[in-house]
Every structure is written in structure tokens, then in C-alpha cells.
GUTI-846451 format. One record per residue (C-alpha): residue number from 1; residue in three letters; x, y, z. Coordinates in steps of 0.25 Angstrom, whole numbers, plus 5000, padded with zeros to 4 digits. Last residue first. Example, Ala and Ser with C-alpha at 12.3 -4.5 7.8 and 13.67 -1.06 7.14 Angstrom:
REM GUTI-846451
{2; "SER"; {5055; 4996; 5029}}
{1; "ALA"; {5049; 4982; 5031}}
END
This chain:
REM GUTI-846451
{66; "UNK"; {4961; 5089; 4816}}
{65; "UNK"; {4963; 5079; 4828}}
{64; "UNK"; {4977; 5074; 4818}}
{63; "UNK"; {4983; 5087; 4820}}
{62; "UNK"; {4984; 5098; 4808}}
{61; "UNK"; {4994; 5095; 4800}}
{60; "UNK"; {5005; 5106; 4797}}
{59; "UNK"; {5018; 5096; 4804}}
{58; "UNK"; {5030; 5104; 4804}}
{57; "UNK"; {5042; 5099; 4796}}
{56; "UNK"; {5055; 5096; 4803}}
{55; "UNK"; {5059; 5085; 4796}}
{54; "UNK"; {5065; 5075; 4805}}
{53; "UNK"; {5079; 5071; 4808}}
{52; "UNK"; {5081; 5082; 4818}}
{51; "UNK"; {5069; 5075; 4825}}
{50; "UNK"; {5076; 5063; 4825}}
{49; "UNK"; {5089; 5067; 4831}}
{48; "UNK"; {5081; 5074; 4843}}
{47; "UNK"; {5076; 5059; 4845}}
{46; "UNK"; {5087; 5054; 4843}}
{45; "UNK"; {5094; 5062; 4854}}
{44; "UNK"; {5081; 5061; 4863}}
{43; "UNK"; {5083; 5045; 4863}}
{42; "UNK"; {5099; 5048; 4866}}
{41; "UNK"; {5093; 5057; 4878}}
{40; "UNK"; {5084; 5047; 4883}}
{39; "UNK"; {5094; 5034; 4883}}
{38; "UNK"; {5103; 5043; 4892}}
{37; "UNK"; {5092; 5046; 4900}}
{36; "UNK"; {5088; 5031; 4900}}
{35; "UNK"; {5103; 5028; 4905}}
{34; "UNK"; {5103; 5039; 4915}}
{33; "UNK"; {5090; 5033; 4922}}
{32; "UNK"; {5097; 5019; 4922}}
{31; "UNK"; {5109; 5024; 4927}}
{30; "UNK"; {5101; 5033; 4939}}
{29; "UNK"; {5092; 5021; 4943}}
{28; "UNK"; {5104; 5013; 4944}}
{27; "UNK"; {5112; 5025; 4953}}
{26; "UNK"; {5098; 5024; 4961}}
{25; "UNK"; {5098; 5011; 4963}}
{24; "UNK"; {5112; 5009; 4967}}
{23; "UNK"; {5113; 5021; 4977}}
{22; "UNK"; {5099; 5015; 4984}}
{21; "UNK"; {5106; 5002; 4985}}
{20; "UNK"; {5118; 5008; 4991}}
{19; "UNK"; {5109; 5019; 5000}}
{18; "UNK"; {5102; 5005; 5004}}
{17; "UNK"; {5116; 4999; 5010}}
{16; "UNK"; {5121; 5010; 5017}}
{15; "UNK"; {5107; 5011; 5025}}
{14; "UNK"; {5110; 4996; 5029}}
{13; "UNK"; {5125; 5000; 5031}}
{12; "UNK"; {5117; 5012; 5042}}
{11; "UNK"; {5109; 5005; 5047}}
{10; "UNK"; {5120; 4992; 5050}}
{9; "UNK"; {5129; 5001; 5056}}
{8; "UNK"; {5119; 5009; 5065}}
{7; "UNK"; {5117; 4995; 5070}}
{6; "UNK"; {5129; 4991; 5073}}
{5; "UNK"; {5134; 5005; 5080}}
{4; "UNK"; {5124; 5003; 5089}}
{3; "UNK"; {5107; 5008; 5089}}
{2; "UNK"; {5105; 5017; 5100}}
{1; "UNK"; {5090; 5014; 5107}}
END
């Protein structure tokens, strides 16, 4: 049975209207995953910047299970 011009309208707005949805979501999920990468990298950068800070002497003790 051929569907008319209505009703190929309506499938196709309907299938307009979930890729919209589908486009917000996924540009949200994008913003919050570059914000924790963001967050990430500046936790790296201190971390990096505390190492520097610290002596650099090796540790000669034997391991604690000795």
C-alpha cells in the first residue's frame, strides 16, 4: 500500500525530530567529557609539577613482605 505525501511528511519530521534530540545529547555528552579532560590534564600538570618538587632519591629498603 503507498503511503501519501502526508505521511511520508510526518515520518520523516518525526525522524527529524529524534536526530535533533540525538544531536543535543551527544554534543552534551561531548562538553561534559571535554570538560573532565580538561580537568585531567591540569590534574596531570600538578601532578608532574609535584614530582619535580620532590627529592629524587632512590628508595635502598628492602620491601615491606621482607
Amino acid at each position: 500500500m503507498p503511503r501519501n505525501d502526508s505521511q511520508r511528511l510526518t515520518e520523516l519530521e518525526t525522524m527529524l525530530a529524534h536526530q535533533d534530540r540525538m544531536l543535543a545529547e551527544l554534543s552534551d555528552v561531548l562538553r561534559r567529557q571535554w570538560a573532565e579532560i580538561e580537568a585531567l590534564k591540569l590534574q596531570l600538570a600538578r601532578l608532574d609539577a609535584s614530582k619535580a618538587d620532590a627529592p629524587n632519591e632512590p628508595d635502598d629498603r628492602p620491601p615491606p613482605h621482607y
